[in-house]
Each structure stands twice: as structure tokens, then as C-alpha cells.
C-alpha angles and dihedrals in degrees: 000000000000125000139194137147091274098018129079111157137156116215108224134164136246092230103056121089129211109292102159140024091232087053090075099034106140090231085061095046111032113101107190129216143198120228101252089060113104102241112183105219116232122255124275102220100051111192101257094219102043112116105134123355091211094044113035122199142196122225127212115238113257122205119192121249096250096059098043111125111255105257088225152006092263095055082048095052092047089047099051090043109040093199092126131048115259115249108235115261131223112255111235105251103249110269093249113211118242129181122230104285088043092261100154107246129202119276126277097250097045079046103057094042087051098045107028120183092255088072126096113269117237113225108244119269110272114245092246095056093051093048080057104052086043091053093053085046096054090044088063105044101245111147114188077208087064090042110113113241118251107221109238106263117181139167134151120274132208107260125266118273090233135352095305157011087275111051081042096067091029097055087033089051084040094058092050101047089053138122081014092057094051092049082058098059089040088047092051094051094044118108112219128231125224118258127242118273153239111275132232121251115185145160109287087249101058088038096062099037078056089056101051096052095043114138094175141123139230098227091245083058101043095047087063090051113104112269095246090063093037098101129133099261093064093054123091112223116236107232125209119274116233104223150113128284125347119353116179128210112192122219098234114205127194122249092249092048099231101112134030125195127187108245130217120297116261129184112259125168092219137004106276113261087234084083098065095165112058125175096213125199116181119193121199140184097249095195100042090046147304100271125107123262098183140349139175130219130189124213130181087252105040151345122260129199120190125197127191108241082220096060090046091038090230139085133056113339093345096154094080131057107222095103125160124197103230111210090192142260110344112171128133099274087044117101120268129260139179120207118204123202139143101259090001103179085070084066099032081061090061099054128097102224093057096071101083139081099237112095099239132204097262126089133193128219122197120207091189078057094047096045087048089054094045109029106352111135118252124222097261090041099054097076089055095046100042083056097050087050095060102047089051086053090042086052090049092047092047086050091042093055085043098053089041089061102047088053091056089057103042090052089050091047091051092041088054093044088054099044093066088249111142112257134159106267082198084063096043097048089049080050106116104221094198093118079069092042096054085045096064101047085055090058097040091046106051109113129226094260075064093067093034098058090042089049135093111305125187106334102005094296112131120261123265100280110256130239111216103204102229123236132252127271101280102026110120118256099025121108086231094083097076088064105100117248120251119288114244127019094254092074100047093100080072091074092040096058140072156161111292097237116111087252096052092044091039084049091046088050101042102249127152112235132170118206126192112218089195099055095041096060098041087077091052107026091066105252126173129271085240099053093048092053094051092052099045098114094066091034092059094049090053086047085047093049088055086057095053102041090054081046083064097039092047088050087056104041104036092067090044085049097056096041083053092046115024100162115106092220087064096065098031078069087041083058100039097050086053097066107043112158112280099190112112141173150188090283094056084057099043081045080064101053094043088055100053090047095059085039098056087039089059096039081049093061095033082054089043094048097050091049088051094049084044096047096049087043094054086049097048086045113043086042120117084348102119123207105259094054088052083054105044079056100051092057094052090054095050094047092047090049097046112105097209096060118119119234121345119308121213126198117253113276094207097055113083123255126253112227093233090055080080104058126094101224099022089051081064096056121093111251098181106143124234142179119274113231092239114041085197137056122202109227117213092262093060092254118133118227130189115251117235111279094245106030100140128052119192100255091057097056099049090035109045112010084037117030099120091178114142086246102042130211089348124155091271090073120107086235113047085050078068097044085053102052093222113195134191106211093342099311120115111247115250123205122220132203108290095003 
């Protein structure tokens, strides 16, 4: 279903037929309109005998009661004279439509609103396909004859919005994604630009000798330089503002656009709704609250950093910690925005706008969400993966030690050449000198953010050590691309997949990321508000760095997701989901509670009725059955299921048989017998009584006295699935080895 303020419409296909009275309710299949929409009007001469294209059908002729030939002379004379009055007749049941195998189809005139004759035709169902779909009918038992009757509902819908069903959810769908959709596509193409960065704090000294041999340029002067001089190292890079709220830094472009620079900061309440697409990352103190203490945003016309007045003691109301980050007006009549993040509704839940029950003009778009839809892991697929994915880490830790040793060499055999110490020129030239060589690329390739994490930090320490994610086996420049790809073609989705954390999708997408161990773990390992603010420069930088790695992921899998999923409706639901009501109260929590407490109140009496069905079982089992034939049984099972034996083994003919033997799911189950813990039971006259010599079979004491799962004895268990006696048409289920 899609909603909006002036939308309500049911996708249905033009295949199904009516299957139930609530399918064709007006409320499910208006689709109301305002009067500015185009609407194209159906067509006044509607074919007669069109029902289905696929299925045609051919409709008995109705003739209406008042010109039904009277059934006798009687009925004739009453009805010429009118003296008496006329008996009440029985109404003709309606002459219900009914495709080619009796399936009951929609009304004529829901059918012909639905299907109008502007529409393509659809060429009739070929005899053999219909002997088939008669003949899997027929397998399962399904009769249309046994089928209940729908009453005919009709009612006049709103036209379609184009020639068909199709082109009607695809231009209404259309109509809802938009502008949102369109900022998508313009986000994706957009470049970034770098963020601002940490400053410099120094001794006074080295300060002022730095100011008196700056070169440098503010960016509105180095825009206007000539071209030529107009190179990085003139510019002087515009660092964050510690303050509180919003504070904006403009991405400033020359007149001729071929260079853009980041302007001062300046205080705004709110990011300008010139930038309409924002990537969003939001940072909280785990431990003091859930509520944000700084975040960053990116825009295609500036930067933006938010602090909390709490974490930085001044500002409005910064006593108090319940503090939200406002975006800005958002009502209907607002323009529009769409706001990007990596499991972006963690963020969404800290921003001010969002509490309220009007649906407001911002929308927010999720890339964990999108990974998931185009190369997430599914549950079956996770073991394999996550397989695949040690013993590529096992490989780049065995070439890391080699190459480590053969650093290590190389270094002592050139340290001994150039020592004056004898040694083999013929060994020295056979020597590989890759362990160099590595080296080297290491040094040319670090990055600047290199520099910039193992730089000064606040007052001259060094910054927190970075941690460069690796890529993936065959990205250039990791040392993961010497590790050989998978073997055949059916594992190379292996290589396509991935976590679903910003690192592992980064990593799956090849893109550079540093991460900071060390601020990544300040806003989880509890550390103070003063710590954190002292070190805010470096914290927002590591916040910053989020924004613009989703930026690049965003810029991969966007693309990858609409080619997957083209249809507007699509992302209209993409759209939607993203903006679920956030307001609470204390009901939904008490709705919570309620809820686990009928939940662990069913799962009780699940739990107490498999232990019944496993208690009665043990003692039907275990009755009149001594030891040494549970044993003897036990052992034939063992020596048929073992895959070593050699030739078929067949029980003993002589021994008795045991009652469960002969059941399809007990004879599964494992009867081995084994000591109770207790060889006595206390009756509840204080006198002691021996235990039965065989009480306790294997399977009921690890499944059910020792199953420590965090679910207990449930329904998932082997076991229960034999208590239960599950069947598949009619056949009991058998287990084999290792399914």
C-alpha cells in the first residue's frame, strides 16, 4: 500500500482473481486525487467481453427481471390484471465470472475499471499451460466446486492515472518518491569536499615564528590567486569551532569553478535549506545517556559541526543533558530534504523535528539498508561466509609473518655487506629484496590523514595511533591481493558480500578508512565529559571522517540499488520506512511489557508441554525394557550408523523387541541407557524406594536435563521435532547423519 497526504492505493495484479470481499473494499482501492492531478478518463465504449485477457470468459446472458417471461398462464393473467397482489418472487442468484479452471474472478464492472480497453491485450493461455495448472490443482486437492462463493461487490473507482495498471502505480509512486528520489541520483553524482580540520595548538614561540613565515591564504583570498599559484599548500585550512550548536563552513568556489575551498566557521541555528541533501553522523556518550554530544553533516554547499552546550557547560539550557539536534523547519509546506547516514535511524532518533505526528518534508535514506537489499549476507549464508572470511585473514597473517621474515634477513645481510664482514656476493645477489620494496610503498602511500592522526594533537601530544582497514583480496595496494581468488564460480559471492558495519562495507567497496581505535572507543568506554571536550578537535575529525566515508558508499551502492530496484514505488517504501513515527509515550512502554509477559507465558507452557510429551515418553519407554536390552540396542544402532563398518549390520533376531523400534520418529531417538544421578527416590512418607533399572535414555538427559540453550527444551530442538511427530504429506520426517 502507498500513503501520502493525498494518496491511498493497493498494488494488485492483473493476474489474481477475487479471492476475498475485503480485496475489493473501496477504502483498499480508492486512490484518491486532488483536483490538480492529470487523470486520463476511461474510455466510453468498454469491450463487453473483456474480463481477463489471459483467461477469457464467457458470460451468461442476463435479462433483467422485468422482462423475464412470465413461467405460466396464471403468473400472465395476475400480472395483466393487477387485481391481486403479486407473490414475491425469488431473485436469480448473480451469474458470478469464473475463469477457465472455476477460479472466481472480479466483477464486470471492477474489471473493466481495472482493465480498461486502452490497455495492451494479453494473448490467451496456451492449452498446455492450462492442462498444467489443472493438473497442480488437482495434486493438491484444490476443487474451484469446493471453493466458497464471494459475494459481487462494485463501486466506481477514481481513473487510472495512464493506460494501465501499470503506468497507475508507477506515475502515482512516481508522484510520492519525488523531489527525494531526484536528490538521490544528485547526491550520488556529487564530489565531496574535505572537511575542516584539527587545529594546531603550539608553544607561543613556535606559534609566532609560524606566523611570521606564513605564506598562506585565507580561501577568499586564494580563489582569486592565479590558477597557476593556486595550489594546496597556499591555502590555509579552516579548523573546527568549538562551540556550541550549529556552526556552518561554506564551501567557497572561484569565479572561474575550478576550485572550491571551506570558509571560516560561522554560528547558525540550523544547516541552510539550500543544502537539501545532507550525509548526517551523530556521536553519543554511551555510558552518561543516549542523547548526542556532537555530530557532523556534509551538504553540497558547506560543512556543519554540532556540540552539545552541555558537553562545553555554556549555552541555552546547558546544564542538562537532554539535548536534541534541530535540522530545521520541516513541516508540509517546507522544502523538502533528504538526510543520508549508515544506520541512519540511530541518528533520525536524535533530532528534534522528528518528534512529532505530522509527516514532515524531510526524508531519511539508510546505506546499511541499501547494502543489506543489494549484497547483505543471509542467514544461511553467514557460516559459510564467515568461513571464507578466516581463512582469508589466516592467509594475510601467514604472508605478513613471511614477508616479515624475509625483511628481517635482507636488513641483516645488507648490514653485514656494508660492515666489511665477508659474505658470498653469489648469496647476496639471489637475495629478494621485496621486504624493501614493501617497505617503500608503505612510506610513498600514506595519506595525508596519515600524517594528520600521527601529528600534534591538543597541546603538542601526539594524536590517538590510526588503524588503516585493510582492502579486500584483490584491491590494489593491500596486501590482500596476493591471496589467490576462490576456486570455482559458485563461491565468488563470497568476494561480493559483507557485515553490515561502515568498516566491513567500506572494506567490501574499496574504500580507504582510518579508523581511530582510540576515538572510537572514548564514546563507549565511559569517559568523562571533560576528556571528551579536550580532545574535540580530534573527536570531531573522527565524527567528520564517518560523514564522508558513507558519502562514498553512498556514491557505490545507490546506483547498484536502482538499477536492482527501478520501480519508483520501491523507493517511495524505501522513503516511507524511513520516516515511521518516533513519538512515544508511557503506553508504548507499558505495550512492551505487556507483550513479554504473554510471550514468556506462551513459551512457559510450550516448554511445560514438551517436557510432558518427553516425560510420558521416557516412562513408556523405559517400562518393562531392562538394561541390558537397552543396551544391546544401543549398540546396534551405533554399529548400523557407523560409517566405517564394513558390510550391512542387522539387529539380533533372537533378542526381543522394544515397542518404540517400531515408530517412525522414537525409533530416531537415541535409547542408550545411562545412570540417574540419584539411584533412590523419597517417597512422601519418608520411605526410600529403588528407581527402575533403565529410567533415563541418552536423548532425555542432553536434551532435556542438560540442554543449557538460551531457549531451553523449544520446538527447534532435534528432539522435540520427534516428540512432535512432525509429517510431510503424511509421511513422518526422518533425520540423516549431519541433517
Amino acid at each position: 500500500m502507498l500513503r501520502t497526504g493525498r494518496h491511498i492505493g493497493v498494488l494488485c495484479r492483473r493476474g489474481v482473481a477475487q479471492t476475498s470481499a475485503a480485496a475489493v473494499r473501496p477504502s483498499a482501492l480508492l486512490t484518491a486525487t486532488s483536483s490538480h492531478h492529470r487523470s486520463w478518463p476511461l474510455h466510453p465504449q468498454r469491450h463487453q467481453q473483456r474480463w481477463h485477457a489471459a483467461t477469457p470468459v464467457d458470460y451468461p446472458d442476463s435479462v433483467s427481471q422485468s422482462h423475464r417471461q412470465p413461467s405460466s398462464f396464471k403468473d400472465q393473467d395476475q400480472m395483466q390484471s393487477g387485481a391481486s397482489k403479486p407473490r414475491p418472487t425469488p431473485s436469480k442468484p448473480p451469474d458470478i465470472p469464473r475463469n477457465q479452471v472455476g477460479v472466481q474472478l472480479l466483477p464486470r464492472k471492477l474489471h473493466e475499471q481495472l482493465f480498461p480497453a486502452t490497455m495492451q491485450p494479453v494473448p490467451p493461455v496456451a492449452s498446455k499451460a492450462l492442462n498444467i495448472c489443472r493438473d497442480h490443482l488437482s495434486q493438491h486437492g484444490l476443487k474451484a466446486s469446493d471453493a466458497s462463493t464471494l459475494p459481487q461487490t462494485t463501486f466506481d473507482l477514481p481513473p487510472l492515472q495512464g493506460n494501465d495498471l501499470a503506468e497507475h502505480f508507477w506515475s502515482i509512486a512516481r508522484e510520492v518518491a519525488q523531489p527525494w528520489l531526484g536528490m538521490a541520483f544528485r547526491l550520488a553524482e556529487l564530489k565531496p569536499t574535505g572537511p575542516p580540520e584539527e587545529s594546531e595548538e603550539a608553544s607561543t614561540s613556535k606559534a609566532a615564528a609560524t606566523d611570521a613565515e606564513d605564506f598562506r591564504f585565507e580561501a577568499t583570498e586564494w580563489l582569486k590567486l592565479d590558477p597557476a599559484l593556486r595550489t594546496p599548500g597556499h591555502l590555509k585550512p579552516v579548523t573546527w569551532s568549538i562551540e556550541p550548536g550549529w556552526t556552518k563552513y561554506p564551501i567557497l568556489r572561484s569565479d572561474d569553478g575550478l576550485a572550491a575551498a571551506l570558509g571560516p566557521g560561522e554560528a547558525v541555528p540550523y544547516p541552510d535549506k539550500d543544502d537539501d541533501m545532507l550525509v548526517f553522523d551523530v556521536e553519543t556518550m554511551v555510558q552518561e545517556s543516549p542523547f548526542p554530544v556532537m555530530a557532523t553533516a556534509a551538504g553540497p554547499n558547506a560543512w556543519y559541526s554540532w556540540l552539545s552546550p552541555w558537553l562545553l557547560q555554556r549555552g541555552q539550557d546547558h546544564e542538562r543533558k537532554h539535548h536534541l539536534i534541530p535540522l530545521g523547519p520541516s513541516g508540509p509546506h517546507d522544502r523538502a530534504r533528504l538526510v543520508v547516514g549508515h544506520n541512519v535511524s540511530y541518528d533520525r532518533a536524535r533530532t528534534l523535528e522528528e518528534y512529532t505526528l505530522d509527516l514532515g518534508s524531510t526524508r531519511w535514506l539508510d546505506t546499511m539498508s541499501l547494502h543489506v537489499a543489494t549484497r547483505g549476507i543471509s542467514s544461511p549464508q553467514r557460516p559459510a561466509w564467515m568461513k571464507h572470511n578466516k581463512a582469508k585473514a589466516e592467509k594475510r597473517a601467514k604472508k605478513l609473518l613471511e614477508q616479515a621474515a624475509l625483511k628481517e634477513e635482507t636488513r641483516r645481510a645488507i648490514e653485514n655487506a656494508l660492515s666489511g664482514l665477508e659474505y658470498d656476493s653469489d648469496q647476496l645477489e639471489g637475495l629478494k629484496l621485496e621486504g624493501l620494496a614493501v617497505d617503500a610503498v608503505q612510506l610513498t602511500s600514506s595519506s595525508p590523514l596519515d600524517k594528520a592522526g600521527d601529528g600534534g594533537g591538543a597541546n603538542g601530544a601526539a594524536s590517538p595511533p590510526a588503524l588503516d582497514m585493510s582492502f579486500s583480496d584483490d584491491e590494489s595496494g593491500g596486501l590482500a591481493s596476493r591471496v589467490s581468488p576462490p576456486s570455482s564460480a559458485e563461491s565468488q559471492w563470497l568476494e561480493e558480500t559483507s557485515k553490515n558495519s561502515l568498516a566491513d562495507v567500506a572494506r567490501l567497496h574499496r574504500i580507504p578508512m582510518k579508523v581511530s581505535k582510540s576515538a572510537r572507543d572514548v564514546f563507549v568506554d565511559g569517559t568523562s565529559r571533560e576528556e571528551i571536550l579536550h580532545d574535540a578537535q580530534h573527536l570531531l575529525t573522527y565524527c567528520a571522517s564517518d560523514v564522508a566515508v558513507t558519502h562514498e558508499i553512498f556514491r557505490r551502492i545507490w546506483p547498484d540499488f536502482a538499477a536492482r530496484c527501478p520501480h519508483p514505488a520501491t523507493m517511495a517504501g524505501v522513503f516511507g520506512l524511513g520516516s515511521t513515527f518516533l513519538p512515544v509515550d508511557d503506553e508504548w512502554i507499558d505495550y512492551q511489557r505487556r507483550c513479554d509477559e504473554q510471550f514468556n507465558r506462551i513459551n512457559d507452557q510450550v516448554q511445560k508441554c514438551l517436557v510432558d510429551l518427553a516425560e510420558k515418553l521416557r516412562d513408556d519407554g523405559t517400562k518393562d525394557v531392562p538394561w541390558s536390552l537397552a543396551a544391546q540396542i544401543a549398540q546396534e544402532r551405533q554399529m548400523m550408523t557407523d560409517p566405517e563398518q564394513d558390510g550391512p549390520v542387522f539387529p539380533d533376531p533372537a533378542r526381543p523387541r522394544a515397542w518404540f523400534e517400531d515408530d517412525p520418529w522414537y525409533s530416531q531417538l537415541d535409547w542408550t541407557p545411562k545412570k540417574p544421578k540419584k539411584a533412590k527416590t523419597a517417597e512422601a512418607d519418608g520411605s526410600v524406594t529403588p528407581r527402575s533399572d533403565f529410567s533415563v535414555p541418552a536423548w532425555y538427559r542432553d536434551g532435556v536435563l542438560r540442554n543449557k540453550t538460551k531457549d531451553g527444551f523449544s520446538p527447534k530442538s532435534t528432539i522435540a521435532q520427534q516428540l512432535l511427530r512432525l509429517r510431510i504429506d503424511g509421511k513422518a520426517v526422518l533425520r540423516g547423519e549431519g541433517r
